[in-house]
Every structure is written in structure tokens, then in C-alpha cells.
BAMARKE-501604 format. One line per 3 residues: for each residue x, y, z of N, C-alpha, C, O. Coordinates in nm, 3 decimals, m for minus. Layout:
N
X:Y:Z:X:Y:Z:X:Y:Z:X:Y:Z ~ ...
//
This chain:
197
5.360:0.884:m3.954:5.239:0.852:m4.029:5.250:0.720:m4.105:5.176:0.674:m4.192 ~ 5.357:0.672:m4.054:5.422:0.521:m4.157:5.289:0.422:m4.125:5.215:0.364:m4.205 ~ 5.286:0.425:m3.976:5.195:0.312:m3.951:5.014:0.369:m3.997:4.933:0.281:m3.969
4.974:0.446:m4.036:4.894:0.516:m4.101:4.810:0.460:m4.231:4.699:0.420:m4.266 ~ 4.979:0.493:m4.290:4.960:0.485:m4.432:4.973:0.328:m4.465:4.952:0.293:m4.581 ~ 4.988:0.285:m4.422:5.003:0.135:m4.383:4.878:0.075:m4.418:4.846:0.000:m4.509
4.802:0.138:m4.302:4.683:0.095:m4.288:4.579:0.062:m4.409:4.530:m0.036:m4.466 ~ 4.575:0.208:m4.415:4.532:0.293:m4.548:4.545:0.181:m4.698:4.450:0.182:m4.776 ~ 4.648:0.105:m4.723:4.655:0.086:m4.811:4.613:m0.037:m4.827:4.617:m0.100:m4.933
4.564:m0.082:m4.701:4.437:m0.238:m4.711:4.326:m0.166:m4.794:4.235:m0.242:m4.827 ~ 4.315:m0.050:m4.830:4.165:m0.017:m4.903:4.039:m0.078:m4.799:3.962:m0.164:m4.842 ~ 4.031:m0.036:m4.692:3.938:m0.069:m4.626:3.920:0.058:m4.519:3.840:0.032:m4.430
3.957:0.142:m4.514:3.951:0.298:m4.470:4.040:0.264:m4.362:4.127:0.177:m4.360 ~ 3.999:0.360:m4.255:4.033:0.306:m4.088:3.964:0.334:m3.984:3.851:0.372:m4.014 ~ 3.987:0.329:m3.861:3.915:0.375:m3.749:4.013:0.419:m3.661:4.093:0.343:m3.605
4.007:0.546:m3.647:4.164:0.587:m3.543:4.038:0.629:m3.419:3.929:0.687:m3.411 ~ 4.130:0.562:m3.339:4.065:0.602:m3.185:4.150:0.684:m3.089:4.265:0.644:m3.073 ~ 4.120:0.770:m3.036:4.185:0.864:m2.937:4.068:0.851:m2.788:3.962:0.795:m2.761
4.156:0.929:m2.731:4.092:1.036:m2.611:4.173:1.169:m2.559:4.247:1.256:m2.606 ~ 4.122:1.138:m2.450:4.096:1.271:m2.376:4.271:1.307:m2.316:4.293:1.327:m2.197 ~ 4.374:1.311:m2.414:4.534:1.284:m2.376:4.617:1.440:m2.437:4.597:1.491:m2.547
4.677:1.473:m2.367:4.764:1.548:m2.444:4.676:1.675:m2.518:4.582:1.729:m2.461 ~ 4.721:1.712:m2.645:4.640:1.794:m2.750:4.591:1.695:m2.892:4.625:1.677:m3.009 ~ 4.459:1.631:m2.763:4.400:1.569:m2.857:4.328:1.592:m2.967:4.310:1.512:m3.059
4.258:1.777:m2.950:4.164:1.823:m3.081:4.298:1.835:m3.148:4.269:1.873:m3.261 ~ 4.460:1.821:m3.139:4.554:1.865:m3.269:4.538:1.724:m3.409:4.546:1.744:m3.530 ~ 4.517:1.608:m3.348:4.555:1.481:m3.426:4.426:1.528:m3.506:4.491:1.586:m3.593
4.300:1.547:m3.543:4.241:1.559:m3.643:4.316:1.695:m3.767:4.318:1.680:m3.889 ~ 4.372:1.823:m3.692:4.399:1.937:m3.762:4.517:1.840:m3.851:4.493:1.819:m3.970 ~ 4.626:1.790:m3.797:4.772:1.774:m3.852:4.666:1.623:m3.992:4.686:1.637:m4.112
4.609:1.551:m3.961:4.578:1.468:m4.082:4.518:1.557:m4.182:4.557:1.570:m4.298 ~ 4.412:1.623:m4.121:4.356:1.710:m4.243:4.441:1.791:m4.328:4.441:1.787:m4.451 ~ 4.542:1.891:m4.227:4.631:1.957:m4.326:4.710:1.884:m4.406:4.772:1.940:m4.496
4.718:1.756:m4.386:4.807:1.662:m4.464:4.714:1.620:m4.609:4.790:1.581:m4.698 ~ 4.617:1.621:m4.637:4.500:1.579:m4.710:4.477:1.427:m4.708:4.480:1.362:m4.813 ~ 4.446:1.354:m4.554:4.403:1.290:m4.519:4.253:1.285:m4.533:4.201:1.390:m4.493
4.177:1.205:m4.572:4.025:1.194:m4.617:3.986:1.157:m4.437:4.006:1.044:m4.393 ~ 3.931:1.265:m4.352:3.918:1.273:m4.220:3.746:1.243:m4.208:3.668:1.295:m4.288 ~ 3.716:1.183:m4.135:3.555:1.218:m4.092:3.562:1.156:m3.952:3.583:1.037:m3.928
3.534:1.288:m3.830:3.537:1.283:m3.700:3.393:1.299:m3.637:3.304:1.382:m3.658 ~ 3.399:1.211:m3.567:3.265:1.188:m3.453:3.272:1.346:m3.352:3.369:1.341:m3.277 ~ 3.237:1.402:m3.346:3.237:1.517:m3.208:3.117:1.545:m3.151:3.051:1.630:m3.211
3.045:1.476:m3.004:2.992:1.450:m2.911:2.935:1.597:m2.864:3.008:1.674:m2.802 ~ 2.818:1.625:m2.894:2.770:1.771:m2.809:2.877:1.810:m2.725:2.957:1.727:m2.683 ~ 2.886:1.958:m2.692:2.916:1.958:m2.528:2.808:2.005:m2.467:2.713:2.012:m2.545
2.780:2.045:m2.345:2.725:2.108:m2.240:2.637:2.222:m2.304:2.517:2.227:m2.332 ~ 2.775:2.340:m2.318:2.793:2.443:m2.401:2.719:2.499:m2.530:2.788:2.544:m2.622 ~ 2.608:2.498:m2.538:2.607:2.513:m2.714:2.651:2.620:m2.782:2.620:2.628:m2.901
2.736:2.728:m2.717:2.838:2.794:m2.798:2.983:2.793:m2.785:3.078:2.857:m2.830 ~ 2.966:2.696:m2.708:3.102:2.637:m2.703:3.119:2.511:m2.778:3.235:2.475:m2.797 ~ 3.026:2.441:m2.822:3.022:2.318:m2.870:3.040:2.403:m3.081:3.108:2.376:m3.179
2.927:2.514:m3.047:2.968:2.536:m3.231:3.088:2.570:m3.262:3.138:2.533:m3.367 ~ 3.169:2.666:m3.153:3.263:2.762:m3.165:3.409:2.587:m3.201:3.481:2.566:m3.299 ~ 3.401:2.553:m3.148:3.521:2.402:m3.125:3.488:2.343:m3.328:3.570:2.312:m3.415
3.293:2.354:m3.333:3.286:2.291:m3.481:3.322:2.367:m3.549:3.403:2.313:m3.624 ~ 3.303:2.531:m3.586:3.341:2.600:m3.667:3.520:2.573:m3.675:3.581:2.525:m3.770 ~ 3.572:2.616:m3.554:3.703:2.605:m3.552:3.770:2.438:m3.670:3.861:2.445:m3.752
3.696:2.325:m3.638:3.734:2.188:m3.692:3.695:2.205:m3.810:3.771:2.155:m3.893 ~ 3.612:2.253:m3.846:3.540:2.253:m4.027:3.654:2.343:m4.074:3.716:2.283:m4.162 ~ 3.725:2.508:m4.041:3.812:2.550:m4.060:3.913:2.470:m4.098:3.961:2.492:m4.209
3.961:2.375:m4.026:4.071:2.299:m4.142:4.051:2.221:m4.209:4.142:2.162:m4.267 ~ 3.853:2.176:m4.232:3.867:2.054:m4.356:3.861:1.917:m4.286:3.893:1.801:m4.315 ~ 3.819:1.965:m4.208:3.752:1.837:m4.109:3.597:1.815:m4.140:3.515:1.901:m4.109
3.555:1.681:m4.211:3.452:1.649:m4.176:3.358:1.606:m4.095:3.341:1.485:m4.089 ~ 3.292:1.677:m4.031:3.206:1.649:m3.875:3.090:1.580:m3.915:3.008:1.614:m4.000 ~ 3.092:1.469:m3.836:2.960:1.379:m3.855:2.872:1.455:m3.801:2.898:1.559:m3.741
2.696:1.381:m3.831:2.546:1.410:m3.727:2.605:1.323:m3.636:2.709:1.258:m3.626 ~ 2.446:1.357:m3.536:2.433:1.276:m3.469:2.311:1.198:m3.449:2.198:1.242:m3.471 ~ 2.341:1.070:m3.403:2.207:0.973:m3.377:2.253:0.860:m3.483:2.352:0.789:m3.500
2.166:0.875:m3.527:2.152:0.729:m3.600:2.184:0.792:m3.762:2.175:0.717:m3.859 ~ 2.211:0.902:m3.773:2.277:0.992:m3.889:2.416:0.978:m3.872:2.483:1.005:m3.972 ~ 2.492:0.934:m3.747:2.613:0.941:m3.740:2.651:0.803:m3.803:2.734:0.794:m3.894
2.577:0.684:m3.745:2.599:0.554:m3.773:2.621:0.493:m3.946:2.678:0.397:m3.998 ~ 2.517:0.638:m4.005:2.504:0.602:m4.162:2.632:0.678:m4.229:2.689:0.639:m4.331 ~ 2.666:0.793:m4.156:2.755:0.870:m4.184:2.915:0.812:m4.221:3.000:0.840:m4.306
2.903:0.715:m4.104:3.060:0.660:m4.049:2.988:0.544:m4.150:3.042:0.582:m4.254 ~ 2.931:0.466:m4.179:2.929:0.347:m4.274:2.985:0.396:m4.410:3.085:0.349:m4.464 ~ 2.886:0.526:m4.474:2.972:0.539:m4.607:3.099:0.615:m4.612:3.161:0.622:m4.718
3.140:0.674:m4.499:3.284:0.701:m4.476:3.373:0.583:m4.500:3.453:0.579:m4.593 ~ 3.362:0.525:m4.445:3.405:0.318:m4.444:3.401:0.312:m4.597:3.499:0.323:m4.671 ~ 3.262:0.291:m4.637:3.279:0.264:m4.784:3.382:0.317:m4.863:3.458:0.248:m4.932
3.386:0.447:m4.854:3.443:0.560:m4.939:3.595:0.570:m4.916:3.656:0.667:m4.960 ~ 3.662:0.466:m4.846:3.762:0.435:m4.753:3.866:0.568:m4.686:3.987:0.588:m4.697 ~ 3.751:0.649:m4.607:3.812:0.752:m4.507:3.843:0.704:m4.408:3.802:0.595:m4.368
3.924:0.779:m4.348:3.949:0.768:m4.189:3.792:0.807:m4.105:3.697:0.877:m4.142 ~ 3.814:0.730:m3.985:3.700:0.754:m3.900:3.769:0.756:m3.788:3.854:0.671:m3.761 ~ 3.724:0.901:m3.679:3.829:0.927:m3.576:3.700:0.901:m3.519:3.598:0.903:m3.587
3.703:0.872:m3.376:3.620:0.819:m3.266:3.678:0.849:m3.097:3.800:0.850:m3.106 ~ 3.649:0.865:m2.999:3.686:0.914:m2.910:3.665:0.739:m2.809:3.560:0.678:m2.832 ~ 3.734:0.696:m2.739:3.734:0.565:m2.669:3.707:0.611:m2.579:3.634:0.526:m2.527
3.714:0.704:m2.504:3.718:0.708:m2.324:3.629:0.835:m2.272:3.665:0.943:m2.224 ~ 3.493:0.780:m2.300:3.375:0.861:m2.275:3.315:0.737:m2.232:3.328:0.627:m2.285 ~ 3.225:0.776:m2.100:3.109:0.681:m2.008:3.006:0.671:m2.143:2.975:0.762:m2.219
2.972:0.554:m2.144:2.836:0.555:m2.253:2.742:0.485:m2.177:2.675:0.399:m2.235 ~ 2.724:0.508:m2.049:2.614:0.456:m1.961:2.592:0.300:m2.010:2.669:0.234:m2.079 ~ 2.482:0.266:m1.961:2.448:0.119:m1.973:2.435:0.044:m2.090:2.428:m0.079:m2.084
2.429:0.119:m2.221:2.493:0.110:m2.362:2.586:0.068:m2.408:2.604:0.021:m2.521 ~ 2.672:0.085:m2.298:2.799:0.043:m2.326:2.851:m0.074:m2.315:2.779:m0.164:m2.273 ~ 3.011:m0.109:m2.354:3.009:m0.216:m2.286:3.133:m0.171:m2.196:3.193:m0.064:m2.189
3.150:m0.307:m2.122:3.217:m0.286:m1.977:3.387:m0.331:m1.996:3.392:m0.454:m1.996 ~ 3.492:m0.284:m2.008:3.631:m0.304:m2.026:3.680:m0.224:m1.927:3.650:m0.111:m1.888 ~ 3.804:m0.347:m1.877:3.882:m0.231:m1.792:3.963:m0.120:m1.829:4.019:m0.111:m1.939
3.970:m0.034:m1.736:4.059:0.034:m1.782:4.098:0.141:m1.628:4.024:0.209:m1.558 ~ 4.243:0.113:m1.621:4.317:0.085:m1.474:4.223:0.013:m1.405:4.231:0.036:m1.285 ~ 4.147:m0.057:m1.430:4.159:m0.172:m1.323:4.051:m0.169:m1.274:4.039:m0.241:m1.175
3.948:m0.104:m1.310:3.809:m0.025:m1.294:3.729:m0.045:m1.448:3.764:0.007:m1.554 ~ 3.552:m0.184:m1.417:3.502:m0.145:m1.502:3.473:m0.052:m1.564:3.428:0.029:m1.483 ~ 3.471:0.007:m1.712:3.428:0.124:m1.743:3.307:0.119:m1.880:3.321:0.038:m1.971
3.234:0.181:m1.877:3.166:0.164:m2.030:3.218:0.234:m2.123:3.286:0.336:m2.109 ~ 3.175:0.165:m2.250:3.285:0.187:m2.356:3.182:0.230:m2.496:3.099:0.141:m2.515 ~ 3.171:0.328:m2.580:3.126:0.301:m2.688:3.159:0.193:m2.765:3.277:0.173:m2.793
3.056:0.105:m2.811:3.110:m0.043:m2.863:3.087:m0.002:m3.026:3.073:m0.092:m3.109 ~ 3.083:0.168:m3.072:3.099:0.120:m3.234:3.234:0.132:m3.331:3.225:0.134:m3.454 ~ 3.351:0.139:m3.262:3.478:0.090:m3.295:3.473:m0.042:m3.368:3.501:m0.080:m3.482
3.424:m0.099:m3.250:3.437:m0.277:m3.273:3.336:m0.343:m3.337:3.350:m0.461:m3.372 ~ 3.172:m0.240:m3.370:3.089:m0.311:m3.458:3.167:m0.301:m3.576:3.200:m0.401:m3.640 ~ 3.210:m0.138:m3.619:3.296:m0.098:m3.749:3.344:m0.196:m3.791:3.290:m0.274:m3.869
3.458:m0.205:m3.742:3.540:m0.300:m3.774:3.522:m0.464:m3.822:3.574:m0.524:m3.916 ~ 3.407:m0.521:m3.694:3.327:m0.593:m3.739:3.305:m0.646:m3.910:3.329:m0.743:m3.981 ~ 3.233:m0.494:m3.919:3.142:m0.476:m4.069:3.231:m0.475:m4.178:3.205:m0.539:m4.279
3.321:m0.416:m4.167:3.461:m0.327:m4.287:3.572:m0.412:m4.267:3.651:m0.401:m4.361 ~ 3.606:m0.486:m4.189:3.717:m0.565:m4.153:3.865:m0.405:m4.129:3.987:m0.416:m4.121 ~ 3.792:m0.297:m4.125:3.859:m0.161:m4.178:3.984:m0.162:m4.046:3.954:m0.183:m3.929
4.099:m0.139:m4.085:4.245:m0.170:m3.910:4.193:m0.052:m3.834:4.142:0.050:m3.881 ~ 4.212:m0.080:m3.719:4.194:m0.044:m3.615:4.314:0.073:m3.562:4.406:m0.001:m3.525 ~ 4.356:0.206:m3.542:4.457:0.241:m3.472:4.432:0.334:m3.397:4.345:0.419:m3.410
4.545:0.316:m3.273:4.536:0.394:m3.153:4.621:0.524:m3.216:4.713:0.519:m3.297 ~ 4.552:0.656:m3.143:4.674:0.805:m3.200:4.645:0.859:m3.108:4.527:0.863:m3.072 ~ 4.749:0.923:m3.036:4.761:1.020:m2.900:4.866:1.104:m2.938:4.978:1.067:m2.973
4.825:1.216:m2.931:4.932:1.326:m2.911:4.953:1.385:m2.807:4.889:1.486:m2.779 ~ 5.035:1.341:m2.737:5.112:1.444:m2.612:5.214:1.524:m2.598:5.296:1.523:m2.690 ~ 5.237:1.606:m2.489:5.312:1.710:m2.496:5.440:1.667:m2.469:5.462:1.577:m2.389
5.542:1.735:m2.541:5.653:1.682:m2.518:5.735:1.809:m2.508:5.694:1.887:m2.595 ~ 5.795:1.841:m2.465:5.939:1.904:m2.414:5.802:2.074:m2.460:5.692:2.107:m2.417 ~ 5.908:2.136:m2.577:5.806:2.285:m2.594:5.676:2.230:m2.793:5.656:2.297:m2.895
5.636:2.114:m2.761:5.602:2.070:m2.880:5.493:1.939:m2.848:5.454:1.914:m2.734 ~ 5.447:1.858:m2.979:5.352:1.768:m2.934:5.453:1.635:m2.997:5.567:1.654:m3.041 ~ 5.387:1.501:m2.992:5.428:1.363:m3.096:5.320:1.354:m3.101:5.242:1.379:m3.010
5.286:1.305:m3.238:5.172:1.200:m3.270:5.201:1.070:m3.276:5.289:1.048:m3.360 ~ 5.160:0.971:m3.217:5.184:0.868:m3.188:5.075:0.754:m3.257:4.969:0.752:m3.195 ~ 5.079:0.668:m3.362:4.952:0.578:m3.418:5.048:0.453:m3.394:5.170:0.443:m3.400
4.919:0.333:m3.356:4.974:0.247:m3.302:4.849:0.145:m3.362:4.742:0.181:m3.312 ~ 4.836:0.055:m3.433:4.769:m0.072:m3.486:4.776:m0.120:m3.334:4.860:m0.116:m3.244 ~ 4.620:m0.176:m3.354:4.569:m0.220:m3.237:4.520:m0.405:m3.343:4.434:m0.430:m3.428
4.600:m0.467:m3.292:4.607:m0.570:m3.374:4.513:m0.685:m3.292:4.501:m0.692:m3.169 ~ 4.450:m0.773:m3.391:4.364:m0.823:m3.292:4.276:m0.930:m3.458:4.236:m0.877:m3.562 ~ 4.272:m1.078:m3.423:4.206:m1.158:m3.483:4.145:m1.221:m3.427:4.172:m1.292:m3.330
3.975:m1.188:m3.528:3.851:m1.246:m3.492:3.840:m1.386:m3.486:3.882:m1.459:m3.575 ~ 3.779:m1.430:m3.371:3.734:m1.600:m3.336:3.679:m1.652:m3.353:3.673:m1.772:m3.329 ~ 3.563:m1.541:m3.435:3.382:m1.600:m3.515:3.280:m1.566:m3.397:3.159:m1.568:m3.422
3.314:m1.543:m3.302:3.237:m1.511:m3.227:3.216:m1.359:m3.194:3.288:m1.295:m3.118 ~ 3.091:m1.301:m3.272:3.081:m1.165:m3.255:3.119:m1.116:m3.170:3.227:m1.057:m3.165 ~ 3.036:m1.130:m3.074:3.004:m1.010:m2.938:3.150:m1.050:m2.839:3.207:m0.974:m2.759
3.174:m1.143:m2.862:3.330:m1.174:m2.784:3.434:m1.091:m2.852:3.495:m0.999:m2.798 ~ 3.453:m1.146:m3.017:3.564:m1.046:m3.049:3.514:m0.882:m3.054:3.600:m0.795:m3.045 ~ 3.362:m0.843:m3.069:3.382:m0.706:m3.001:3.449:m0.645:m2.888:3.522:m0.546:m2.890
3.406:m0.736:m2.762:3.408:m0.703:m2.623:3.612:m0.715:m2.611:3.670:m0.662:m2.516 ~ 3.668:m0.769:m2.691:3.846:m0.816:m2.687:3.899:m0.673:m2.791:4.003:m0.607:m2.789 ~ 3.809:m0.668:m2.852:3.835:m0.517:m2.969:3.889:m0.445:m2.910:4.010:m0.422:m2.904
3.756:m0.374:m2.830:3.719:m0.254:m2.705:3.812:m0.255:m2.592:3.837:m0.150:m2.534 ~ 3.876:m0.388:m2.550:3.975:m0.416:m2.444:4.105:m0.341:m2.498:4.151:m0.230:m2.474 ~ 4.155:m0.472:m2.600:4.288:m0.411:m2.691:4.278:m0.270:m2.706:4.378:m0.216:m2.659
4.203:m0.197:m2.749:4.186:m0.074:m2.791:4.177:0.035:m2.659:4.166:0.153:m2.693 ~ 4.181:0.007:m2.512:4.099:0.056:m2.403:4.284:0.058:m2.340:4.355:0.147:m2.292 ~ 4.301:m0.052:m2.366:4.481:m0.045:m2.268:4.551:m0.041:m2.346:4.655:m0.046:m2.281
4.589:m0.033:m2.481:4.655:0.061:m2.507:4.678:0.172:m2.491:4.793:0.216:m2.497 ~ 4.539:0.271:m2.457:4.542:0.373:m2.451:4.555:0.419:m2.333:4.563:0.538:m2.304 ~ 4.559:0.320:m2.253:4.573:0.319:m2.066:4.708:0.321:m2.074:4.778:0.372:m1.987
4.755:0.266:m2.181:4.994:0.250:m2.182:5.005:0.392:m2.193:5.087:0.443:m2.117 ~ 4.926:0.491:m2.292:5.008:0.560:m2.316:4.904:0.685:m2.239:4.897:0.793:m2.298 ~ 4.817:0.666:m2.096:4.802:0.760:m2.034:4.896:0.746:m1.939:4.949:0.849:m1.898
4.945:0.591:m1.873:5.030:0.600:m1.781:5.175:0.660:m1.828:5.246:0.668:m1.728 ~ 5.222:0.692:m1.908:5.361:0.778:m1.953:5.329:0.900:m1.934:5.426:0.976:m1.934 ~ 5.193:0.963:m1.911:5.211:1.115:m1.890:5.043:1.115:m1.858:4.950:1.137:m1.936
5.041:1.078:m1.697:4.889:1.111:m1.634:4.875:1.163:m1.646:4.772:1.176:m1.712 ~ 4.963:1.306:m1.600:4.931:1.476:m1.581:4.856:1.564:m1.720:4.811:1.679:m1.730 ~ 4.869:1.440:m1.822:4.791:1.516:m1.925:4.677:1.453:m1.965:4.633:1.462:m2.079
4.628:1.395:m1.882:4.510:1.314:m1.874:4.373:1.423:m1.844:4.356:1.485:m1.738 ~ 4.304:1.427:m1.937:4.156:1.518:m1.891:4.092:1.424:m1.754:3.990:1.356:m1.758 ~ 4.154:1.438:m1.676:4.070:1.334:m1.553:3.930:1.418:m1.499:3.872:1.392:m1.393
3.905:1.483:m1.560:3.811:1.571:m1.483:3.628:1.488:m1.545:3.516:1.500:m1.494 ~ 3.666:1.423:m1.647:3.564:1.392:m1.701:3.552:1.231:m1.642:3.637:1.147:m1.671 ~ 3.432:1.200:m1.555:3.350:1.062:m1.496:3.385:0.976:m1.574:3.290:0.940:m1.644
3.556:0.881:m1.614:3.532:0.787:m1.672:3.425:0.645:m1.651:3.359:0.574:m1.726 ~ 3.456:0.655:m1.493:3.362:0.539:m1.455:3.246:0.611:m1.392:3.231:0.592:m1.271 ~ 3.155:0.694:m1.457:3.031:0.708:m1.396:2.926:0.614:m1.368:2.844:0.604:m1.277
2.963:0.516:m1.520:2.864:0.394:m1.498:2.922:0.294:m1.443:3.045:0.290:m1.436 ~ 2.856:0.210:m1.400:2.946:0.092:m1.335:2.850:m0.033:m1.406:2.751:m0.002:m1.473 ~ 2.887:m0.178:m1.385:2.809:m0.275:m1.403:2.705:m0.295:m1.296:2.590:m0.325:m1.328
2.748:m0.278:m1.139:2.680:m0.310:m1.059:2.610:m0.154:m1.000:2.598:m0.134:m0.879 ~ 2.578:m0.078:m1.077:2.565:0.020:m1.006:2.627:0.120:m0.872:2.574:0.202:m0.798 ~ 2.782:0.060:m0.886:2.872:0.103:m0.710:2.930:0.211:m0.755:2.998:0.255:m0.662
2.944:0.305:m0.884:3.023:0.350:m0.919:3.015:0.479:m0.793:3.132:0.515:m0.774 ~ 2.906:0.568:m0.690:2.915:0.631:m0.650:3.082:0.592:m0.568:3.172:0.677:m0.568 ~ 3.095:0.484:m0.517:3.233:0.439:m0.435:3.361:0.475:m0.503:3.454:0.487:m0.422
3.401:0.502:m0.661:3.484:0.577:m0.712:3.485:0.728:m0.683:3.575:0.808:m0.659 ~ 3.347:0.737:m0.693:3.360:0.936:m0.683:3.287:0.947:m0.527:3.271:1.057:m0.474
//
């Protein structure tokens, strides 16, 4: 948690980004039980009793769950203010919304509000994956380091990159725990993505 607390002590909150790796719903439980000031993004599912049953379970340890819409956007700003952590998920298709970074080697769309955040808050940026290891997990946080050029939408689009392969380093150390089941590249730029699936 060294590189964490690190962060933390710019007084500018943070933005920890994950995905779909390892026992990724654990990295919100282990900060909260720590009394980490947590406020996590969590994306409908499908499910809507599977989607409450996952929120009840996260509010159980003191996890703060954002709205959604444009309630989330105000949500995660005074989180920022209030200098909490803001957990965010990187490796979800955000259709044509998105923006386009590789990742293995394949455009993908990207939620780009990591990199407005940051933008706004100047708030550090870190990568956290927990994977399985032997009969146990690691949490792994990793500063995703990266200085702005003045040019917005560029240093967004270099944000979202830095932030996209890192997290591509540490799926290639353990694919097999990769949620691959979920359409990273559903969207494409040119519309070809049917040629992946």
C-alpha cells in the first residue's frame, strides 16, 4: 500500500483503475477494511438481482457506490474534492463514446473519464490488480506516471494508453485469469470488429 499512500499524500485524492483480473471485486473490500476513504463506480449488470445482491454485498464493507449517469460524474468530482479514492474499471467496451487505445494490439474503446479526472484534479493516477497467487491473492498498485503537454485531448488519449498497457503487463503474467468472456473489442473504429468475434 506504500505506493498508495504515496499518492494520497499529494492531497489531491486518486483514481485507482482496475479490471476484469484475478479477484478484482477483493481490491475495493481490502482498502475499505483498511479505512481507506473508497468511492467505486459499479456498472449495472444484466441481472438486476444479481447486480443488487454484488451492491448490497460492497456497501457491507463500507464501500461507497456511486449513481449513475451524469449523478456519477458529480459524484466522482466531489469525491476528488473531498480527496477520496475513486476506483474505476478500464477494460469495458464504451462503444463509440469511447476512445480508441490499444490494447494487445487491437483498437479498443476506452472510458475516457480516468483521464478527464485527472485532467481536472491533477489527482495520480494508479493501476491495482489483484491476482491469484499460489493458495492466496497480491495486490499490486502501480503509478501510472505520465506528464501533460497542454494539449488536452492528446494528453487524455496518452493517459488512457499508459493506463490500458499497463494493465495489458499485468494480464499477460496470468491470462488464465483474465475475464475474457466479456467483448473487449466489441466496438471497433472502423466498424470490423465482427472479424475479432
Amino acid at each position: 500500500l506504500e505506493v498508495l499512500d504515496e499518492a494520497l499524500a499529494e492531497n489531491r485524492g486518486a483514481l485507482l483503475v482496475t479490471g476484469h483480473l484475478g479477484n478484482w471485486e477483493f481490491i475495493p473490500v481490502v482498502l475499505a477494511e483498511r479505512g481507506y476513504p473508497l468511492t467505486v463506480y459499479a456498472g449495472a449488470q444484466t441481472n438486476p438481482l444479481t447486480d443488487e445482491l454484488h451492491n448490497e454485498t460492497r456497501r457491507g464493507f463500507g464501500i461507497h457506490l456511486l449513481g449513475k449517469g451524469a449523478d456519477a460524474v458529480m459524484e466522482i468530482w466531489h469525491a476528488l474534492k473531498q480527496r477520496r479514492i475513486v476506483g474505476l474499471l478500464i477494460d469495458q467496451d464504451e462503444r463509440k463514446s469511447g476512445d480508441f487505445v490499444n490494447f494487445f494490439g487491437t483498437p479498443a474503446s476506452t472510458r475516457r473519464g480516468v483521464a478527464a479526472f485527472h485532467r481536472m484534479f491533477e489527482s495520480p493516477v494508479l493501476l491495482c490488480v489483484c491476482p491469484y497467487v499460489g493458495d492466496g491473492v497480491e495486490v499490486i498498485f502501480e503509478r501510472i506516471e505520465f506528464t501533460a503537454s497542454g494539449n488536452p485531448e492528446a494528453d487524455e488519449h496518452e493517459l488512457l494508453q499508459r493506463a490500458t498497457s499497463a494493465f495489458e503487463q499485468q494480464v499477460r503474467k496470468c491470462p488464465e485469469q483474465y475475464f475474457w468472456m466479456h467483448r473487449r473489442w466489441r466496438t471497433s473504429p472502423d466498424d470490423a470488429a465482427e472479424q475479432i468475434y
